[in-house]
C-alpha positions as CSV (number, residue, x, y, z in Angstrom):
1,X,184.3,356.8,-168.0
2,X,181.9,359.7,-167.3
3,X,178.8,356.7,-166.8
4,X,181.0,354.9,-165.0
5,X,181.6,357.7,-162.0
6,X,178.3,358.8,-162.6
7,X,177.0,355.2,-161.8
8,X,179.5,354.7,-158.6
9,X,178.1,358.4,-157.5
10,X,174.4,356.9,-157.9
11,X,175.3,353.6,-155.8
12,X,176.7,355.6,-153.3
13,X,173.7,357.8,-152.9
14,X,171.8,354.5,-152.6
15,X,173.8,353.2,-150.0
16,X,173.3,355.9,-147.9
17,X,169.4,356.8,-148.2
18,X,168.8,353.1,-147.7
19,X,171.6,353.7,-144.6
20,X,169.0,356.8,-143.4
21,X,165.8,354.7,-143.8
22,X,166.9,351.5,-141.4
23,X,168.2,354.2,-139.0
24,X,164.5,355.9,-139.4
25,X,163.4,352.6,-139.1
26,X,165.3,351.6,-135.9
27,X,164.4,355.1,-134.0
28,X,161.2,354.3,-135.0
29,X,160.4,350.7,-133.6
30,X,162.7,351.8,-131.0
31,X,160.5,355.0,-129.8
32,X,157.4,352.7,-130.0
33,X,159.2,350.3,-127.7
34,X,159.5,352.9,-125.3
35,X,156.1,354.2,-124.9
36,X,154.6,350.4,-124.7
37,X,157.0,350.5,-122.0
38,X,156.3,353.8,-120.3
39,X,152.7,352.8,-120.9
40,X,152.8,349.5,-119.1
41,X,154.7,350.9,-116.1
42,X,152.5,353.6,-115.4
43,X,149.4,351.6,-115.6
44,X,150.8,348.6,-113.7
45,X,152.0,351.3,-110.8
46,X,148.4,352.5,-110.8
47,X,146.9,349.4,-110.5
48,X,149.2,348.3,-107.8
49,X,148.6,351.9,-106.2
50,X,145.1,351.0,-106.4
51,X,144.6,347.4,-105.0
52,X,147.5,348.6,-102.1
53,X,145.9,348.9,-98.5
54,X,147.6,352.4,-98.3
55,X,148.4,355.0,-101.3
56,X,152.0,355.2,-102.3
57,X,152.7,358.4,-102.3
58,X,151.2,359.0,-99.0
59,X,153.3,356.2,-97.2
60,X,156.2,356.8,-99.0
61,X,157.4,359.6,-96.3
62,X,158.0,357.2,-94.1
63,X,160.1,354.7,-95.9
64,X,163.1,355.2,-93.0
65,X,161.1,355.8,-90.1
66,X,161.3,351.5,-89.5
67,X,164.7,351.4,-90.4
68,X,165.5,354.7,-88.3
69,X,163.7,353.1,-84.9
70,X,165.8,349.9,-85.8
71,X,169.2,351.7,-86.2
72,X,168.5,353.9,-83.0
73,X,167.5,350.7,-80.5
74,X,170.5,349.3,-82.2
75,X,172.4,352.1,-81.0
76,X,171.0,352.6,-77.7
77,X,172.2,348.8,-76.9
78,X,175.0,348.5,-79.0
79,X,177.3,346.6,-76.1
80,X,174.5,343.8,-76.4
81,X,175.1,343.1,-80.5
82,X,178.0,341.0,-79.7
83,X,176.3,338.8,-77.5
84,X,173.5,338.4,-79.5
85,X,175.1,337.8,-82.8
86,X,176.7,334.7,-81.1
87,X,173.4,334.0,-79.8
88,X,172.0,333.7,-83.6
89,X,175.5,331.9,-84.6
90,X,173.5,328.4,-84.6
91,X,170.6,329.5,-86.6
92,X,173.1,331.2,-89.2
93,X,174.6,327.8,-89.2
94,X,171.8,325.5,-89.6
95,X,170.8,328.7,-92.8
96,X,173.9,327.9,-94.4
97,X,173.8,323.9,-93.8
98,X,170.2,324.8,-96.2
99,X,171.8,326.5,-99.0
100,X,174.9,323.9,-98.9
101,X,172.8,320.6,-99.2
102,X,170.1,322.1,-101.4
103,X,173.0,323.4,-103.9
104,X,174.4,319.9,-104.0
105,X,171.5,318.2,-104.4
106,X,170.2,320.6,-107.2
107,X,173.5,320.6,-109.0
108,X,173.8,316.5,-109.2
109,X,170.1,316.9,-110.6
110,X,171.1,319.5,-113.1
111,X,174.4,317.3,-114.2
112,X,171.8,314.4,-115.1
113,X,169.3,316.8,-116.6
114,X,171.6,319.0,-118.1
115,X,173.4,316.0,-120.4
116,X,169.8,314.6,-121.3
117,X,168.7,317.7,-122.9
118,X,172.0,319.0,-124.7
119,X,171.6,317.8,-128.7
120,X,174.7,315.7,-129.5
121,X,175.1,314.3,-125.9
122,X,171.3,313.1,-124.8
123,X,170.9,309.6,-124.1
124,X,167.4,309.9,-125.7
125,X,167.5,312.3,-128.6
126,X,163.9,312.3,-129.2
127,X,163.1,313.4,-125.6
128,X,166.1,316.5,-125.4
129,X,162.7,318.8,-125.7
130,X,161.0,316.7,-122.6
131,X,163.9,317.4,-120.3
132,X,163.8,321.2,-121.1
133,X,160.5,321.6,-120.6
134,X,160.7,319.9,-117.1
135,X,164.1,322.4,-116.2
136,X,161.5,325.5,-117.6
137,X,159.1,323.9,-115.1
138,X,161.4,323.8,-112.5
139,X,162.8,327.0,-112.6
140,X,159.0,328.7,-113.2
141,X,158.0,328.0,-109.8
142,X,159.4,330.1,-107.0
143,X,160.9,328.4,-103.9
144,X,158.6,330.2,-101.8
145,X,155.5,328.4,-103.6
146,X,157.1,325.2,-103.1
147,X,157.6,325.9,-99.4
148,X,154.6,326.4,-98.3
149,X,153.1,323.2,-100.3
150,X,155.7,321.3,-98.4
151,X,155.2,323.0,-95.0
152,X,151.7,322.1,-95.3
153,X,152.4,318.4,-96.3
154,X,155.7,317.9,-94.2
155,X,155.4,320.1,-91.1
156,X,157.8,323.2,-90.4
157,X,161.4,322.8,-90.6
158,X,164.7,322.9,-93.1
159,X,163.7,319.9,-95.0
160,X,160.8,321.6,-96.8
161,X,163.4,324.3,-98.0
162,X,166.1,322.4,-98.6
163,X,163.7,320.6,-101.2
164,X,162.0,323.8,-102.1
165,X,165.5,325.4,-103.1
166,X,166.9,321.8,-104.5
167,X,164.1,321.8,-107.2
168,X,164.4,325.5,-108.3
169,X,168.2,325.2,-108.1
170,X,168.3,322.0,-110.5
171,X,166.0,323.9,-113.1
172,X,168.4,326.8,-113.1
173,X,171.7,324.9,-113.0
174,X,170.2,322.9,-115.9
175,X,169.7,325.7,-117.9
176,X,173.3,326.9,-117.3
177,X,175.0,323.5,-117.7
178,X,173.3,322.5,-120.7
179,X,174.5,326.1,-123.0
180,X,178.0,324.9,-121.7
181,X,177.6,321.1,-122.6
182,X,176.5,322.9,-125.9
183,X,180.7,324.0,-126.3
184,X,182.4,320.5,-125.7
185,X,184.0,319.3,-128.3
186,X,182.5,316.0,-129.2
187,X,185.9,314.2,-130.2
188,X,186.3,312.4,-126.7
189,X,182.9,311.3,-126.6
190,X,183.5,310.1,-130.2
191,X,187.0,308.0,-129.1
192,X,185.1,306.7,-126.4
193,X,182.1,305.7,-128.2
194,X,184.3,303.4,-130.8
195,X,185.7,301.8,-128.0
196,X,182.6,300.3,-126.7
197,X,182.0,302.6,-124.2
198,X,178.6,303.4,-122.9
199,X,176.9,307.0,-122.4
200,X,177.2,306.9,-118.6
201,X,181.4,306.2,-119.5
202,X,181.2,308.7,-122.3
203,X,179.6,311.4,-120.5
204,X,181.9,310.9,-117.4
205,X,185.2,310.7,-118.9
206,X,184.6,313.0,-122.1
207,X,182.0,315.7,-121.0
208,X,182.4,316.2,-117.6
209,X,186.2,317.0,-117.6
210,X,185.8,319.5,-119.9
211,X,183.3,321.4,-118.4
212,X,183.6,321.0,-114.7
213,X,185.8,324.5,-114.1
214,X,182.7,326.3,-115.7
215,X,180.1,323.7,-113.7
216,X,181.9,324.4,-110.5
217,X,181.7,328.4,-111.1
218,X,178.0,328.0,-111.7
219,X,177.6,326.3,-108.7
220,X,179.2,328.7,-106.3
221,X,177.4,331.1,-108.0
222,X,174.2,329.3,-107.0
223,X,175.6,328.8,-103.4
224,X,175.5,332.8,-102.9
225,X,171.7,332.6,-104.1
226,X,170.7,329.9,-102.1
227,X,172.0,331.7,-98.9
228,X,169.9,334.5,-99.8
229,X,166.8,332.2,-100.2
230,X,167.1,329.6,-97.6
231,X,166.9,333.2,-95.3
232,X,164.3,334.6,-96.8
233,X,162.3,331.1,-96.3
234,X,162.6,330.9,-92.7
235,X,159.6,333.8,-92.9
236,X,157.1,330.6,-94.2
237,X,158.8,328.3,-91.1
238,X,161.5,326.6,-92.9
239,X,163.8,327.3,-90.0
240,X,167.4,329.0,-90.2
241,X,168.0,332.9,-89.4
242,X,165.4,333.8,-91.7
243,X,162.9,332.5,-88.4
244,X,164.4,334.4,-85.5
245,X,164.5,337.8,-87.9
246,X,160.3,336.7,-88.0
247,X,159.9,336.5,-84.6
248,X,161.9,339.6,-83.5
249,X,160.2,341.6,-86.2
250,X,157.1,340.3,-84.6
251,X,158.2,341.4,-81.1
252,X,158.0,344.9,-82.5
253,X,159.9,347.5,-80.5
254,X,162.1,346.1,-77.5
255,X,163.8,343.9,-79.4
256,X,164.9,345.6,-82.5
257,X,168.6,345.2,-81.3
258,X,168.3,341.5,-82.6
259,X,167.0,342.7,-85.6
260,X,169.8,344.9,-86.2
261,X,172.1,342.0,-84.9
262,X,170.7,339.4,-87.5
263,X,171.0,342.2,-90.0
264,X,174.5,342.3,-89.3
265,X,175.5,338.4,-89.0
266,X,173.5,337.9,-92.2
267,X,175.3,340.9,-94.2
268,X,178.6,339.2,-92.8
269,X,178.1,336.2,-94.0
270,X,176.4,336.6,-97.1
271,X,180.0,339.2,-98.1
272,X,182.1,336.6,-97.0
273,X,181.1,334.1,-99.4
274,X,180.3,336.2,-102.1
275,X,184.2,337.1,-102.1
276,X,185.2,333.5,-101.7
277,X,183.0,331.9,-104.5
278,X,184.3,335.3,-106.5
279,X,187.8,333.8,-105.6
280,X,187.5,330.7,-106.8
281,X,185.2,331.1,-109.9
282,X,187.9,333.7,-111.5
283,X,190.5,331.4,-110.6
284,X,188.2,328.1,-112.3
285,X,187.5,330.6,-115.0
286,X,190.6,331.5,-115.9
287,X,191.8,328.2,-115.7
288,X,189.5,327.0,-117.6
C-alpha cells in the first residue's frame, strides 16, 4: 500500500515538473517572439525614418496643423456646407454605383470560384489547388495596382475601378465562401446526384441554399469595404468623390470648406451603411 502512494506521489511530482517545463518552454519561445518583434519594428521604423523626405519626429508636431486649417475654413463658412454637400451628392452617387456593381460582379465570381475549389463540391477535383492559387492571386494584388494598369490601358473613369475592385473583391469573397462551402452537409448534393442531376443542378439546389444567409452577410460586408475603396481610388482618376476630395486638396487653402464637406457626406454615408449591412447580416446570421 505504502509503494503504491509512494508511486501515485512520484507521478504527481512528474506531472507537475513536466507542467513547469512546457510553461518554461512557452515564456520562453514566447519572449523570443517578442524581441524578433520589437527588433523588426524598430529597424523597419528606422529605415522608413531614413528613406522619408522629412524626419519623423521633427514633422510629427504638426500632425493637426492640416486638419486644424481644414476644421477652422470649415468653420468660418459653415452656412456654405449644406450647399456644397448637395453639390457633391452626384459624385457620392456615382462612388456608391462603384462599390455596388464591383461587389456584385466580384461576388458571382467568387460563387463560381468558391465551389470549384471546396474538396467534396469541385467540379474538377484535381484542379481545387488551381482555383486557390488564382483567389490567393487575386486577393495579393491591391486595387490600387490594378487601377492604375487599367487607367493607363482604358483612360480615366469608374470602369477601371469597378474592374480593379471586382478582381480583388472575387479573391476575397472566394476565400470566405469556400471555408463556408467547407460546412454543408453533403446529403443534398448526394440525393441529387443519384437522381441524375448534374453539378450546375447539384450546386444550385443543394449548396447554395444552405449557405446563402452566410454568402449574403459576406457580401454586405464587402459592400462597406468597397465604399471605402472605390473613394480612395478616385485619387488615381477613377472618378467618384474620391476625385473632387483630389482636386480640392489640390486647391489648397480657399477651398478647404469642400474638403470638410466631402469629409462629412463621405463619413455619412459610409455610417449609414455600415448600420444597415450590420442590420441585416445579424438578422441573416441569426437566421441562419
Amino acid at each position: 500500500m505504502a509503494d503504491i502512494t509512494a508511486g501515485a506521489g512520484r507521478g504527481a511530482e512528474d506531472i507537475r515538473d513536466a507542467y513547469m517545463a512546457m510553461t518554461r518552454r512557452k515564456r520562453m519561445y514566447g519572449g523570443i517572439i517578442l524581441a524578433i518583434f520589437v527588433v523588426l519594428m524598430v529597424s523597419g521604423f528606422r529605415l522608413a525614418d531614413g528613406r522619408n523626405a522629412g524626419g519623423f519626429w521633427d514633422g510629427i508636431s504638426n500632425i493637426f496643423q492640416f486638419p486644424s486649417e481644414v476644421v477652422a475654413e470649415a468653420a468660418e463658412n459653415a452656412a456654405n456646407l449644406p450647399g456644397l454637400m448637395w453639390k457633391f451628392l452626384p459624385s457620392l452617387i456615382e462612388t456608391l454605383n462603384i462599390a455596388a456593381a464591383s461587389t456584385l460582379i466580384g461576388a458571382m465570381a467568387a460563387v463560381v470560384l468558391s465551389l470549384l475549389s471546396t474538396r467534396g463540391l469541385a467540379r474538377w477535383p484535381r484542379l481545387v489547388g488551381l482555383f486557390r492559387r488564382i483567389m490567393d492571386i487575386m486577393r495579393a494584388i491591391p486595387e490600387i495596382v490594378i487601377a492604375l494598369v487599367l487607367i493607363f490601358i482604358l483612360g480615366g473613369g469608374p470602369v477601371p475601378a469597378m474592374i480593379a475592385i471586382a478582381f480583388h473583391t472575387a479573391g476575397a469573397l472566394g476565400k470566405l465562401f469556400s471555408e463556408v462551402n467547407e460546412n454543408a452537409s453533403l446529403q443534398p448534393v448526394e440525393g441529387l446526384h443519384s437522381v441524375g442531376a448534374n453539378w450546375t443542378q447539384r450546386m444550385w439546389l443543394g449548396v447554395i441554399p444552405q449557405v446563402a444567409p452566410n454568402y449574403l452577410s459576406y457580401g454586405l460586408l464587402r459592400f462597406e469595404i468597397n465604399i471605402r475603396a472605390s473613394a480612395i481610388l478616385g485619387f488615381v482618376g477613377s472618378g467618384g468623390i474620391g476625385y473632387d476630395l483630389k482636386n480640392a486638396f489640390s486647391w489648397g487653402q480657399g477651398r478647404y470648406d469642400e474638403v470638410a464637406a466631402i469629409f462629412i457626406l463621405l463619413f455619412l454615408s459610409i455610417v449609414f451603411f455600415d448600420q444597415l449591412s450590420s442590420h441585416y447580416r445579424n438578422k441573416l446570421i441569426g437566421r441562419a
